[in-house]
N, CA, C and O atoms as a Maestro MAE file, in Angstrom:
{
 s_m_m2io_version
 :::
 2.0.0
}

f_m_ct {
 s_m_title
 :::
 protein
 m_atom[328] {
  # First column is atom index #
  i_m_mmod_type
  r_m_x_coord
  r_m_y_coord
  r_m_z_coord
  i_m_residue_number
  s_m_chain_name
  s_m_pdb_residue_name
  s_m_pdb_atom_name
  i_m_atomic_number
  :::
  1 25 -0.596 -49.340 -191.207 1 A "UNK " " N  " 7
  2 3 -1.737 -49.131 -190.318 1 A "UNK " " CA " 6
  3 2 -2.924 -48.656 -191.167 1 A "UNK " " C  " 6
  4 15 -2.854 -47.697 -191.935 1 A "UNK " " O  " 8
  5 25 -4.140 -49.486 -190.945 2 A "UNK " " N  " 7
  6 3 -5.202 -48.440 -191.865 2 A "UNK " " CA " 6
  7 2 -5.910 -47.596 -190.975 2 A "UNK " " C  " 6
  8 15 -5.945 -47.333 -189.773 2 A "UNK " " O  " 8
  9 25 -6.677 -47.148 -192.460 3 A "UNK " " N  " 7
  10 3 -7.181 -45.792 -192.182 3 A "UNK " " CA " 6
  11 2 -7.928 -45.633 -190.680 3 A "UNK " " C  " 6
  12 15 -7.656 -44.790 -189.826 3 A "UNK " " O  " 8
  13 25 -8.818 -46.553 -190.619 4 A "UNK " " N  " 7
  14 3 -9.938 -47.140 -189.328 4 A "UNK " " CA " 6
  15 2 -9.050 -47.041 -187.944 4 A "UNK " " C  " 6
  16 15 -9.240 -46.342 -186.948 4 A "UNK " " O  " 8
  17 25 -8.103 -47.909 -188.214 5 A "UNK " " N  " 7
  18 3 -7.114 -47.061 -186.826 5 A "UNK " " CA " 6
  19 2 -6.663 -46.305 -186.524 5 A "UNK " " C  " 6
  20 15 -6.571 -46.142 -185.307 5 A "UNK " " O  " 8
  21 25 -6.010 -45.226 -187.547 6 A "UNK " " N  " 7
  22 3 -5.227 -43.309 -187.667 6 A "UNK " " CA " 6
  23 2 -6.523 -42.789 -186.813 6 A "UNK " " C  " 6
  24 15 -6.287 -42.295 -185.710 6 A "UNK " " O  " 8
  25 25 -7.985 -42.879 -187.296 7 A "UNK " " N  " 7
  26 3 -8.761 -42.154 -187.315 7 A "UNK " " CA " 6
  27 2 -9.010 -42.597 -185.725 7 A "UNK " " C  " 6
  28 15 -9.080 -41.711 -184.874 7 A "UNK " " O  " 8
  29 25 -9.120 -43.783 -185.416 8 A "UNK " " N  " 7
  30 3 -9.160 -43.988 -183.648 8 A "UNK " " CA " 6
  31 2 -8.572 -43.461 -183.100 8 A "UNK " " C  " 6
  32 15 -9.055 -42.688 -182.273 8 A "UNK " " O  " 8
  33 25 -7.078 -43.601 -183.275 9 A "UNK " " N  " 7
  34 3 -6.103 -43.412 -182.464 9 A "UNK " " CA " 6
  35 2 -6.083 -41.503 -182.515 9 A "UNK " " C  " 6
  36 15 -5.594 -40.900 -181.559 9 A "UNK " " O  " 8
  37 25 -6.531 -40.911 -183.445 10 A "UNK " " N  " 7
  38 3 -6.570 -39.574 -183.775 10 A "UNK " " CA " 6
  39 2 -7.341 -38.744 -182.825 10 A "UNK " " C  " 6
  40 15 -7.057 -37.735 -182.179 10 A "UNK " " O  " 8
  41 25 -8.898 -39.815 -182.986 11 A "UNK " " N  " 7
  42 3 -9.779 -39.452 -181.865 11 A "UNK " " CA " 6
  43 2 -9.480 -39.224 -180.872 11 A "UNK " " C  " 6
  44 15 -9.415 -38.031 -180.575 11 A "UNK " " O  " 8
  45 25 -9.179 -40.145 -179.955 12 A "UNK " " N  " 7
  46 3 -8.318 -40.252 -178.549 12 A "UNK " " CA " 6
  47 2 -7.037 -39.176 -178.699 12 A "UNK " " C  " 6
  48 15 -6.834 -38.642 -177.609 12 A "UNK " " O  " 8
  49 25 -6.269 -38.787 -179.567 13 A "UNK " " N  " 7
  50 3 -5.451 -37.312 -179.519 13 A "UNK " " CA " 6
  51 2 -6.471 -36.110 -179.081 13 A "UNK " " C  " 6
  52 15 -6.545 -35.407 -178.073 13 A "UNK " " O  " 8
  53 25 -7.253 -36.196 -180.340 14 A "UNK " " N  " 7
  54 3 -7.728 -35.100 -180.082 14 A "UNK " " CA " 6
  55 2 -8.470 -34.637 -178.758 14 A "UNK " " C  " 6
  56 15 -8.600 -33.473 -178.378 14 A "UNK " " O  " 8
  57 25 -9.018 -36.009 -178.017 15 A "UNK " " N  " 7
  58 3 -10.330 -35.854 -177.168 15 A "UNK " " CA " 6
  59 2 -9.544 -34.948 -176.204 15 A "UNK " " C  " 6
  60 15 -10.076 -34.067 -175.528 15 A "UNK " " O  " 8
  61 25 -8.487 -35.182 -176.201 16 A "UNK " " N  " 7
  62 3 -7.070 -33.888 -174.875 16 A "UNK " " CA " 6
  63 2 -7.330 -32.423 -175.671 16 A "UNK " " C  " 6
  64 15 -6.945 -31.397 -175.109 16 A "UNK " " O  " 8
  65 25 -7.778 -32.367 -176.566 17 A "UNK " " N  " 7
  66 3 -7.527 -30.817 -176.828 17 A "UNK " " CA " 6
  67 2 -8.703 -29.981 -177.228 17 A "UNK " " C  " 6
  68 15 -8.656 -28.755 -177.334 17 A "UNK " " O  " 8
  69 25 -9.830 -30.770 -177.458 18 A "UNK " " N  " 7
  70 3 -10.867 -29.925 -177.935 18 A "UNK " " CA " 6
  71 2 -11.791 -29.138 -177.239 18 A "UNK " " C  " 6
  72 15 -12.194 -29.973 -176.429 18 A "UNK " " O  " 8
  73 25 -12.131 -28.571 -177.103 19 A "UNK " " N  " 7
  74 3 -12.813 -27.799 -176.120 19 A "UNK " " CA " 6
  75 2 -14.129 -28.732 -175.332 19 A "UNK " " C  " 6
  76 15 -14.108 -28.787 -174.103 19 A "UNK " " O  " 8
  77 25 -14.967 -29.266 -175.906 20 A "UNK " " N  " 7
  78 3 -15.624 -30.243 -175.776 20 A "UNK " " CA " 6
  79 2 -15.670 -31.140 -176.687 20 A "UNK " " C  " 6
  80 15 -15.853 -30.960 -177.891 20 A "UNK " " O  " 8
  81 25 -15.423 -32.600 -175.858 21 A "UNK " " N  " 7
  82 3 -14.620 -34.016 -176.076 21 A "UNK " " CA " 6
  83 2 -15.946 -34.461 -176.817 21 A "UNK " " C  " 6
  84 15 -15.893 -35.121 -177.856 21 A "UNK " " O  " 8
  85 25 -16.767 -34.191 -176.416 22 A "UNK " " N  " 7
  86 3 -18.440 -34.662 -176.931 22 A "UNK " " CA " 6
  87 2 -18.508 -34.515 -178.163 22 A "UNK " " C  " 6
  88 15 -18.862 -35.510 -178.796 22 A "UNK " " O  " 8
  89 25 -18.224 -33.355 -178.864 23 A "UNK " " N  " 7
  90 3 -18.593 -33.141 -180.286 23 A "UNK " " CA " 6
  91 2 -17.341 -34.043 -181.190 23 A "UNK " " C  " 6
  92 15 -17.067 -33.912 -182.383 23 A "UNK " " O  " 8
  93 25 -16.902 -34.697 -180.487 24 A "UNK " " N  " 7
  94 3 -15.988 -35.781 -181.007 24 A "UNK " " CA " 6
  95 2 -16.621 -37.402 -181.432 24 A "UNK " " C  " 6
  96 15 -16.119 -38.290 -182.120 24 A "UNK " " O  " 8
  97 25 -17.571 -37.350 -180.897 25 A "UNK " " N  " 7
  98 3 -18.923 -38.372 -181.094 25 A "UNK " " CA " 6
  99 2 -19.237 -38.340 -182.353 25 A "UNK " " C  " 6
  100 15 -19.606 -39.422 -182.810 25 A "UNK " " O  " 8
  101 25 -19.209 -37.287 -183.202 26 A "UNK " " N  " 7
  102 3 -19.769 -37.009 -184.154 26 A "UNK " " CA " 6
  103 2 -18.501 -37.206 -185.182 26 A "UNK " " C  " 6
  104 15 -18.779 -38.249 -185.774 26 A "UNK " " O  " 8
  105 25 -17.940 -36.989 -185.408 27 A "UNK " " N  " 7
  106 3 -16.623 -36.753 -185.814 27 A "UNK " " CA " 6
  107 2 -16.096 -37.509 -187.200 27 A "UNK " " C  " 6
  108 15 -15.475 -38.562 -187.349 27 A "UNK " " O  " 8
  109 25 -16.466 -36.798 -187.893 28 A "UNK " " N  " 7
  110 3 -16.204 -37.564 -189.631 28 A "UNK " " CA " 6
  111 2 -14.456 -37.115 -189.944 28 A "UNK " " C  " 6
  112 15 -13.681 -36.366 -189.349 28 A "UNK " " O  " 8
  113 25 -14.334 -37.903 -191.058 29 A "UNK " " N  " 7
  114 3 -13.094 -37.198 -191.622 29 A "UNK " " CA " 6
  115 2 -13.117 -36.133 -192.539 29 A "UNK " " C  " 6
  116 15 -12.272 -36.061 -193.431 29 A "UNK " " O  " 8
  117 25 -14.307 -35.022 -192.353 30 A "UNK " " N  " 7
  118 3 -14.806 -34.046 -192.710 30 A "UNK " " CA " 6
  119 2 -14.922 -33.170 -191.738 30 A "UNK " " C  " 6
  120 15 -15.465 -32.108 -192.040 30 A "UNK " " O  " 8
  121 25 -14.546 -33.323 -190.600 31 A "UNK " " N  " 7
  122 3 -14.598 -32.460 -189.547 31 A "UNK " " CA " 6
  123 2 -13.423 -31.693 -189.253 31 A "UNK " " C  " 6
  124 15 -12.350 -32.279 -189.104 31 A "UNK " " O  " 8
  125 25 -13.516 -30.327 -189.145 32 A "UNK " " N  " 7
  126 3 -12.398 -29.417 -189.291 32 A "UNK " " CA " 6
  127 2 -12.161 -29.178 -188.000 32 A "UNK " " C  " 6
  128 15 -13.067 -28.715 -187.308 32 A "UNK " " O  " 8
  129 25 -10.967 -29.438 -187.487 33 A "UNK " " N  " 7
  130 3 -10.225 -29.425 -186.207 33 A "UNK " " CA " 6
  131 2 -10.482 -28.133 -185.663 33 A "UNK " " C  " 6
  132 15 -11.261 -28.034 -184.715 33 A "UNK " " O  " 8
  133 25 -9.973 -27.218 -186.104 34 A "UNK " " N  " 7
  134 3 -10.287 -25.857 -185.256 34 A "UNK " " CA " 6
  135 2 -11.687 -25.355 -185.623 34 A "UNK " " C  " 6
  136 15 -12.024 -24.553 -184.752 34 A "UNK " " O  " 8
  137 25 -12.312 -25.445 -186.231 35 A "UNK " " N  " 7
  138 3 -13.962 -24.728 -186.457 35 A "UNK " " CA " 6
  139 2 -15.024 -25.816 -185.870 35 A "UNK " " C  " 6
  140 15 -15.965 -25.561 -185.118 35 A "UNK " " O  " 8
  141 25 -14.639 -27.135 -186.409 36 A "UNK " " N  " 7
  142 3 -15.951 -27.666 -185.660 36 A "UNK " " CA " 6
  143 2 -15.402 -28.298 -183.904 36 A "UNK " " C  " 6
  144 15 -16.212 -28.322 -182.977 36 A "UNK " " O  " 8
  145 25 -14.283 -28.650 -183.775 37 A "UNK " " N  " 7
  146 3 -14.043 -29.092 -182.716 37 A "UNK " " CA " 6
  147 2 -13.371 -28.167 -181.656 37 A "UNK " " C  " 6
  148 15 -12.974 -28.569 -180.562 37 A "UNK " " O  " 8
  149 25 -13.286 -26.845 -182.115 38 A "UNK " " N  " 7
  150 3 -12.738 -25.578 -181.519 38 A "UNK " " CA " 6
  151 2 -11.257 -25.812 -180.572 38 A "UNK " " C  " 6
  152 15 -11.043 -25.292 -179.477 38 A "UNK " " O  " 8
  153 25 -10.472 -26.593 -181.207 39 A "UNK " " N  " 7
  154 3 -9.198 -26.412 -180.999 39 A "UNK " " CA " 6
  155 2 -8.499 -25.609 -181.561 39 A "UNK " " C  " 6
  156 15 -8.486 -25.606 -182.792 39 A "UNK " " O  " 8
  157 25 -7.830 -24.831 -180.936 40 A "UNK " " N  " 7
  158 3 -7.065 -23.648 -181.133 40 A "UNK " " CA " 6
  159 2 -5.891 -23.766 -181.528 40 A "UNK " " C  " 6
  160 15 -5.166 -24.488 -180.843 40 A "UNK " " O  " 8
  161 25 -5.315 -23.121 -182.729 41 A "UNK " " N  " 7
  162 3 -3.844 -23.058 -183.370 41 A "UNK " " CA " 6
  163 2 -3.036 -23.695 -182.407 41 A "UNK " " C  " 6
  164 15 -2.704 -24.872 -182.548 41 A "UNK " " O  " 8
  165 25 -2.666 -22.962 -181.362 42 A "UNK " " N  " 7
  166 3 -2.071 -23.241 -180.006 42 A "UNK " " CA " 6
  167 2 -1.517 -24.933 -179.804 42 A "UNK " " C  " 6
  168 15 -0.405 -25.458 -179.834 42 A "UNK " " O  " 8
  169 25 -2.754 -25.384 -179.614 43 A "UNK " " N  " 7
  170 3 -3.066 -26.962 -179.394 43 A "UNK " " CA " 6
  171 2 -3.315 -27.563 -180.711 43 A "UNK " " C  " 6
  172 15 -3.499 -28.778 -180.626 43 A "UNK " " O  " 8
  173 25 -3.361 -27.212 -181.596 44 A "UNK " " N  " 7
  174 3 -3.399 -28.036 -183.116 44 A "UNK " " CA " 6
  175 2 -1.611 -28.224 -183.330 44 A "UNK " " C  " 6
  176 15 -1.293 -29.186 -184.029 44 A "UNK " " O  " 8
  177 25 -0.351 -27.280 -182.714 45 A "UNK " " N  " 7
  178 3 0.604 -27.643 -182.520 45 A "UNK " " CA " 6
  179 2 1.078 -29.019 -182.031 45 A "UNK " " C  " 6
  180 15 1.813 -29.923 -182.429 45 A "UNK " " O  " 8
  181 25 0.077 -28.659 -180.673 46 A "UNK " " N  " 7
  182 3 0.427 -29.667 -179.375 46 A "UNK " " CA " 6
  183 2 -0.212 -31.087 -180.068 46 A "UNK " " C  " 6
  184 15 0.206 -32.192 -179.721 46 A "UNK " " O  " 8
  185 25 -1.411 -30.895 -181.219 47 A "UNK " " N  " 7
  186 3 -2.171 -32.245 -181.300 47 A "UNK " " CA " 6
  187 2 -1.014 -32.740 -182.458 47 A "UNK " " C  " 6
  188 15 -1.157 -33.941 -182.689 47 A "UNK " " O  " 8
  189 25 -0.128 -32.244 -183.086 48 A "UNK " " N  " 7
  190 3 0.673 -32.456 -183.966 48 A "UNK " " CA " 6
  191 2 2.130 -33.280 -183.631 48 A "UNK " " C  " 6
  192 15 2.683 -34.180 -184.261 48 A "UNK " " O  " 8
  193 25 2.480 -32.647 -182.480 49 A "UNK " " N  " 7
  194 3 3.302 -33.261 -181.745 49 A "UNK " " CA " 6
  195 2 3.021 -34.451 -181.413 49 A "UNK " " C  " 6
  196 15 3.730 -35.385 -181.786 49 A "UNK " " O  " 8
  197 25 1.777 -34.651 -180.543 50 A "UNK " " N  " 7
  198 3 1.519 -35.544 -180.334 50 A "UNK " " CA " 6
  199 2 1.342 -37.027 -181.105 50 A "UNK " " C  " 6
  200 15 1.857 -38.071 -180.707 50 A "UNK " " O  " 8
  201 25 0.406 -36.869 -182.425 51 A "UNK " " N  " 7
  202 3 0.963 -37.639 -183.737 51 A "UNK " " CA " 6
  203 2 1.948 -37.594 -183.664 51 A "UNK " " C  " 6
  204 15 0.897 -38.041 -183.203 51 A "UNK " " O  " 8
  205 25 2.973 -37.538 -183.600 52 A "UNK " " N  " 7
  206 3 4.435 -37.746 -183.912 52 A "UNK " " CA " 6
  207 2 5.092 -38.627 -183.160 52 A "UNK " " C  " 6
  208 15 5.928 -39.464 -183.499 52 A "UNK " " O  " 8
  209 25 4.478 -38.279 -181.709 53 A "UNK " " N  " 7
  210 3 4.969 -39.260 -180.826 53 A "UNK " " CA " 6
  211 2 4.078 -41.152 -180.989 53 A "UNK " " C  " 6
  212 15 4.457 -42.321 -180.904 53 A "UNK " " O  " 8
  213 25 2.681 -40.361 -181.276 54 A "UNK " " N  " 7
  214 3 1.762 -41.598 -181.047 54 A "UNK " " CA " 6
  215 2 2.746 -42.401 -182.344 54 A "UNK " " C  " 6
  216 15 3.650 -43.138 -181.951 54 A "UNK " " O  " 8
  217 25 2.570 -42.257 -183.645 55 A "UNK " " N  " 7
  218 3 2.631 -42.675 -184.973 55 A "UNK " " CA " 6
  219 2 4.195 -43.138 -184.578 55 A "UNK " " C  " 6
  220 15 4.439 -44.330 -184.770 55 A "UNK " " O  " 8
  221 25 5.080 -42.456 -184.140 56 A "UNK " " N  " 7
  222 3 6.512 -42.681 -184.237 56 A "UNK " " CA " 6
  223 2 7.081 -42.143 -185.662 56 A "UNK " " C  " 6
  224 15 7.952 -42.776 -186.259 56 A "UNK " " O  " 8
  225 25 6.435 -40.718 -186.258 57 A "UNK " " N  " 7
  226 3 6.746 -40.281 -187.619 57 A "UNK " " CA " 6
  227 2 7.256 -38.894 -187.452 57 A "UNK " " C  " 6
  228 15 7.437 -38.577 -186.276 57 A "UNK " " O  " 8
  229 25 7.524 -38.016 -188.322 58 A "UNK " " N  " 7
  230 3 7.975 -36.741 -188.145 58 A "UNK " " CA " 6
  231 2 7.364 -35.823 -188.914 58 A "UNK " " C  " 6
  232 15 7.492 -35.871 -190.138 58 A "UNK " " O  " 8
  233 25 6.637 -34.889 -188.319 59 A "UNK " " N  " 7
  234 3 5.340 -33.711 -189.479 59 A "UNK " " CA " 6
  235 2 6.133 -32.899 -189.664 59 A "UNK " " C  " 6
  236 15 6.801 -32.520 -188.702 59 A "UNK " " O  " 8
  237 25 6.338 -32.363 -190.898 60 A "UNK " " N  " 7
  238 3 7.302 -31.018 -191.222 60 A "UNK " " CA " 6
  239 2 6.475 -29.903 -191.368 60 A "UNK " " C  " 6
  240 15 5.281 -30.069 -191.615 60 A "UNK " " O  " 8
  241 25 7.035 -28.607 -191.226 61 A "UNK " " N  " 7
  242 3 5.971 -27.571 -191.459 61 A "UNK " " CA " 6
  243 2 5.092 -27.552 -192.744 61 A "UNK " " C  " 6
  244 15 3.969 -27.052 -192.686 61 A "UNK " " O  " 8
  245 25 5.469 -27.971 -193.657 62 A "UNK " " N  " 7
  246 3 4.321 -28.171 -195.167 62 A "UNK " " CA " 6
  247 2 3.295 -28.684 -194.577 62 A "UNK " " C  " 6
  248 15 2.211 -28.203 -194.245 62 A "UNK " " O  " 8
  249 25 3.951 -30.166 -194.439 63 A "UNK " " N  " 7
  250 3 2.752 -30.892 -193.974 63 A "UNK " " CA " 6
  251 2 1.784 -30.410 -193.150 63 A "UNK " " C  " 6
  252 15 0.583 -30.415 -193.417 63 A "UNK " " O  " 8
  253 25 2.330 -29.955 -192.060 64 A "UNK " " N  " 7
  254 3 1.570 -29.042 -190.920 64 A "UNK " " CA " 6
  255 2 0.300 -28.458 -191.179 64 A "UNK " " C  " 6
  256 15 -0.778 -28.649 -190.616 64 A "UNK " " O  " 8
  257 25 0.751 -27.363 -192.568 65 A "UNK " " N  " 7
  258 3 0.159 -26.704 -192.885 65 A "UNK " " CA " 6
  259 2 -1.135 -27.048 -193.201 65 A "UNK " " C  " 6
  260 15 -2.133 -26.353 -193.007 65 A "UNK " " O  " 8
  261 25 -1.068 -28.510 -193.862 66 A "UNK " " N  " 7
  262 3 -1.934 -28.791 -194.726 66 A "UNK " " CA " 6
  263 2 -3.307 -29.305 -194.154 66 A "UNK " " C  " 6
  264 15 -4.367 -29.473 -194.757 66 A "UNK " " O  " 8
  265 25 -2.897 -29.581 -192.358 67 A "UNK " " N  " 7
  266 3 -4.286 -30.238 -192.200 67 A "UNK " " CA " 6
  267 2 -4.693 -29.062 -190.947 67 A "UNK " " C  " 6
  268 15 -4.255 -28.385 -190.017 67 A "UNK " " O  " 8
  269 25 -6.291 -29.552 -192.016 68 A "UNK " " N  " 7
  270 3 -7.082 -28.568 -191.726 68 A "UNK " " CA " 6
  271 2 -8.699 -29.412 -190.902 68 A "UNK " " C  " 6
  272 15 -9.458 -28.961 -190.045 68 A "UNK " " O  " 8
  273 25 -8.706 -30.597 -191.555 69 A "UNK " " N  " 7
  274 3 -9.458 -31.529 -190.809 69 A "UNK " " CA " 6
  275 2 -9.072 -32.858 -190.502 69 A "UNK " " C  " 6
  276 15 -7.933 -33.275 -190.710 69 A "UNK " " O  " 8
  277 25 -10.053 -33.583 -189.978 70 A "UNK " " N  " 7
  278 3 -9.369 -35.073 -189.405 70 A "UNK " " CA " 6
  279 2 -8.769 -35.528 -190.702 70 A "UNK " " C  " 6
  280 15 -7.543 -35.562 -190.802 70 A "UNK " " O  " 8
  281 25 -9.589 -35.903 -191.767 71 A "UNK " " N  " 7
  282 3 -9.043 -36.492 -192.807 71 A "UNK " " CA " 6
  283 2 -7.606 -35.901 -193.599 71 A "UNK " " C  " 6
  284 15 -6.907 -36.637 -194.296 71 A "UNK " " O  " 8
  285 25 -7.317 -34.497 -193.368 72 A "UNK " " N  " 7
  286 3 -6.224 -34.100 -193.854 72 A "UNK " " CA " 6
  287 2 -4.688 -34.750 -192.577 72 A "UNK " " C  " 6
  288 15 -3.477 -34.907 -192.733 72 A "UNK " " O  " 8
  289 25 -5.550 -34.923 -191.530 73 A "UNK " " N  " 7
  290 3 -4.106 -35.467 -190.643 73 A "UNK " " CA " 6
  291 2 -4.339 -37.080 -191.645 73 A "UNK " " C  " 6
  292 15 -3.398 -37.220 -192.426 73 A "UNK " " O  " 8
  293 25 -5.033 -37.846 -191.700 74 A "UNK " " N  " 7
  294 3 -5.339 -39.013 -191.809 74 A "UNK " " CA " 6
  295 2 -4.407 -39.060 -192.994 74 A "UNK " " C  " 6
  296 15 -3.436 -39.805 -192.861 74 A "UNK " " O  " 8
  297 25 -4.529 -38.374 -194.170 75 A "UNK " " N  " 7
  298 3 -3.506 -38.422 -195.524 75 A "UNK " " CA " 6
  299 2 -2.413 -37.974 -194.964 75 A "UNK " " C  " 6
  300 15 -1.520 -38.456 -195.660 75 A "UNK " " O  " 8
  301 25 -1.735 -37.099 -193.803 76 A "UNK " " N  " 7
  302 3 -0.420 -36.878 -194.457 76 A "UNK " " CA " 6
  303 2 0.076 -37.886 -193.000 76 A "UNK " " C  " 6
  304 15 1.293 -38.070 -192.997 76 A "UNK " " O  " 8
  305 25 -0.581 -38.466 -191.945 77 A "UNK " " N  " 7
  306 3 -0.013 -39.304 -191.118 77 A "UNK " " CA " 6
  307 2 0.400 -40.801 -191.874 77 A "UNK " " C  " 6
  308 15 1.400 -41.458 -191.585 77 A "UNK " " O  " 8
  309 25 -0.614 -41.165 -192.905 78 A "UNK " " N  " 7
  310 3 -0.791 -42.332 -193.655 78 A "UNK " " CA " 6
  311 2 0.698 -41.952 -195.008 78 A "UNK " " C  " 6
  312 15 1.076 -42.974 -195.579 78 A "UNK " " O  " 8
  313 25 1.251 -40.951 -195.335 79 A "UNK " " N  " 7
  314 3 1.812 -40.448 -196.253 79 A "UNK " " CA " 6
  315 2 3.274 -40.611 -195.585 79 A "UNK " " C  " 6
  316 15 4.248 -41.061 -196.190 79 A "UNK " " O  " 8
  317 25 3.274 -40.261 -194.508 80 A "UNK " " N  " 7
  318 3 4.583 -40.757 -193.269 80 A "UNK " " CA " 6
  319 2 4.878 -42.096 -193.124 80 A "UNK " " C  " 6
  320 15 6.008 -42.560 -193.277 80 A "UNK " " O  " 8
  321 25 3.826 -42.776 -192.812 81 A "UNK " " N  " 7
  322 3 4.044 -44.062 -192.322 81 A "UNK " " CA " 6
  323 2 4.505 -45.006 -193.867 81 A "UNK " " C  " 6
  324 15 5.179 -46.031 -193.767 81 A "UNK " " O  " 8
  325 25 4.089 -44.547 -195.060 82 A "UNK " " N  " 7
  326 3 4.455 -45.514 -195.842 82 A "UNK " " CA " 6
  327 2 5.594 -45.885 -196.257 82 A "UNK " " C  " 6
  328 15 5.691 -46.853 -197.010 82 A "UNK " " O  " 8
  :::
 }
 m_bond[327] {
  # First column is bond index #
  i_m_from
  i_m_to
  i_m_order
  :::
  1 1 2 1
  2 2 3 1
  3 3 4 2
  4 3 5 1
  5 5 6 1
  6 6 7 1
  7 7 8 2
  8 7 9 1
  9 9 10 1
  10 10 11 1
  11 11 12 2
  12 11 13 1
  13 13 14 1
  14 14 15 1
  15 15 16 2
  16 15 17 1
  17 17 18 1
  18 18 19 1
  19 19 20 2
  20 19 21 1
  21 21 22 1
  22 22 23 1
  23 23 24 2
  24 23 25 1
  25 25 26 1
  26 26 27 1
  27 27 28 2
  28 27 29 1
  29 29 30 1
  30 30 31 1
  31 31 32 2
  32 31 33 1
  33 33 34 1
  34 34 35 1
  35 35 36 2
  36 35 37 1
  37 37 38 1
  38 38 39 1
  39 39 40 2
  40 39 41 1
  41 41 42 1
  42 42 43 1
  43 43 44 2
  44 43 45 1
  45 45 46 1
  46 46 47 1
  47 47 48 2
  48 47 49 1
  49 49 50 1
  50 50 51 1
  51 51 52 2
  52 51 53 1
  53 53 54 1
  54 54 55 1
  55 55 56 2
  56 55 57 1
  57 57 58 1
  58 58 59 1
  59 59 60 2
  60 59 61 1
  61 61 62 1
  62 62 63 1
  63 63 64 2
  64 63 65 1
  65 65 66 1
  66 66 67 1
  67 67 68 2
  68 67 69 1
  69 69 70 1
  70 70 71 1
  71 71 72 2
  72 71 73 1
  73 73 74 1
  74 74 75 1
  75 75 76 2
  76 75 77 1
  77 77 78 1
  78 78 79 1
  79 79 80 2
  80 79 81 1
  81 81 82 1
  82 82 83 1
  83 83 84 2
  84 83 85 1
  85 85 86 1
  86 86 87 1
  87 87 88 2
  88 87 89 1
  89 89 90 1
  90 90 91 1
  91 91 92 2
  92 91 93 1
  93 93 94 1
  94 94 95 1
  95 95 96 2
  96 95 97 1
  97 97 98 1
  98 98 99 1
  99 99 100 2
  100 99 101 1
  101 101 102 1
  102 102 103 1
  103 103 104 2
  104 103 105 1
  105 105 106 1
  106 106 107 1
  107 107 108 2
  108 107 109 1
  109 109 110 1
  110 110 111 1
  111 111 112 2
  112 111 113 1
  113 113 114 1
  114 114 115 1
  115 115 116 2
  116 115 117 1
  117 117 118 1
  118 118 119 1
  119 119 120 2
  120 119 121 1
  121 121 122 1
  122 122 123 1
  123 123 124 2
  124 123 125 1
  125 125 126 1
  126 126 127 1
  127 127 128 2
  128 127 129 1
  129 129 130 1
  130 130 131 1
  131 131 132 2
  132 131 133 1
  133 133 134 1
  134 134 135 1
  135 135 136 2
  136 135 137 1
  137 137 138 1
  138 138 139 1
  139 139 140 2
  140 139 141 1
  141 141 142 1
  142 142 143 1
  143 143 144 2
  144 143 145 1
  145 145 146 1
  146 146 147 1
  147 147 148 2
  148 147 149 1
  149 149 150 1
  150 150 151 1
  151 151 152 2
  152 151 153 1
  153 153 154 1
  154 154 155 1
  155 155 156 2
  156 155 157 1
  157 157 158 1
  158 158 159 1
  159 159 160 2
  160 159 161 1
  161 161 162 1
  162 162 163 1
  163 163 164 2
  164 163 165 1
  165 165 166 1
  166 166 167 1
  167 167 168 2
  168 167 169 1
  169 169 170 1
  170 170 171 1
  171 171 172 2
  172 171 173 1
  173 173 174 1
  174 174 175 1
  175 175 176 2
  176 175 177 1
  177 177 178 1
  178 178 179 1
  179 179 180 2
  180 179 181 1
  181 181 182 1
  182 182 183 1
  183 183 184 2
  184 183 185 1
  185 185 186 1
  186 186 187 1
  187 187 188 2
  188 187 189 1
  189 189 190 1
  190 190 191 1
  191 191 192 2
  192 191 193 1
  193 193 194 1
  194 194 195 1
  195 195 196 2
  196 195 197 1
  197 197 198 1
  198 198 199 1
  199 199 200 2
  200 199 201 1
  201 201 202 1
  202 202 203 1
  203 203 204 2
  204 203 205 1
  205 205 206 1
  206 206 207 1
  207 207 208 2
  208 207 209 1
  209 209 210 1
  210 210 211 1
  211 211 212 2
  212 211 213 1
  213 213 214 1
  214 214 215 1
  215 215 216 2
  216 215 217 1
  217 217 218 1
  218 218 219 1
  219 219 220 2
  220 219 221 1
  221 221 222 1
  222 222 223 1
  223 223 224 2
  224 223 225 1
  225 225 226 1
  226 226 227 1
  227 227 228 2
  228 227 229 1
  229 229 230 1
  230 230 231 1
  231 231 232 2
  232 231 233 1
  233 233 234 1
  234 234 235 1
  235 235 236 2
  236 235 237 1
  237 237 238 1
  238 238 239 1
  239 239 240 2
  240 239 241 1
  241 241 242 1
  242 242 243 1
  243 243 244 2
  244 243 245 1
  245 245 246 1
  246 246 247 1
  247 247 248 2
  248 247 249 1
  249 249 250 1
  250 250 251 1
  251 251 252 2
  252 251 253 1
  253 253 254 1
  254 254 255 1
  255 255 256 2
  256 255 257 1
  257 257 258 1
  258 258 259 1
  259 259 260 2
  260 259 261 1
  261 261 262 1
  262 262 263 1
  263 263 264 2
  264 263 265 1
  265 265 266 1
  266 266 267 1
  267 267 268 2
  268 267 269 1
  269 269 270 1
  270 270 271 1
  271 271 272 2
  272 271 273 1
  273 273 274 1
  274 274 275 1
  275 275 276 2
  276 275 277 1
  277 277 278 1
  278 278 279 1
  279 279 280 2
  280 279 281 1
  281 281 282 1
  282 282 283 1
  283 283 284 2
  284 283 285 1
  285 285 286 1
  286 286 287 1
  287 287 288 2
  288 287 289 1
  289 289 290 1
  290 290 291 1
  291 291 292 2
  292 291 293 1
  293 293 294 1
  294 294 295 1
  295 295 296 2
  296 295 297 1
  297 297 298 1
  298 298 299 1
  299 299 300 2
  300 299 301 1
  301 301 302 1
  302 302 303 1
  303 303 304 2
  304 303 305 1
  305 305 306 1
  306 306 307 1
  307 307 308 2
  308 307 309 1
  309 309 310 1
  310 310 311 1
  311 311 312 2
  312 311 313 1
  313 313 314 1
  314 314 315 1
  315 315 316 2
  316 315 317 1
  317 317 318 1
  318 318 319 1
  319 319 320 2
  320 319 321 1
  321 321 322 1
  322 322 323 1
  323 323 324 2
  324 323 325 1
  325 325 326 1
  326 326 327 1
  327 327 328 2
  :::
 }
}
């Protein structure tokens, strides 16, 4: 799957959890999930899960750890799938 689709299909995850779906308009793979899109630890769980189900892959806690913005899900969802 490339990158252009993770990052769609990511969008549409996220648009369920962010506080406002709007600032998702904007939305680079420089955009940090909990600071600019104000999703909360809480729901950065739930948006994790959810990759898992969308992708059909499995995030381990490392991985977890590691993303901190769109583009960090984008490397370790793309890092699963290969």
């Amino acid at each position: 799957m490339d990158e252009k689709k993770i990052f769609d299909e990511l969008i549409n995850i996220l648009r369920l959890y962010a506080k406002d779906p709007a600032l998702l308009e904007k939305a680079t793979k420089e955009t940090h999930i909990l600071n600019d899109l104000k999703v909360n630890s809480a729901r950065l769980v739930d948006v994790i899960i959810k990759c898992e189900d969308v992708f059909g892959i499995e995030i381990d806690d490392d991985d977890a750890d590691k993303i901190r913005t769109i583009g960090n899900a984008i490397e370790v969802i793309q890092s699963k799938l290969a």
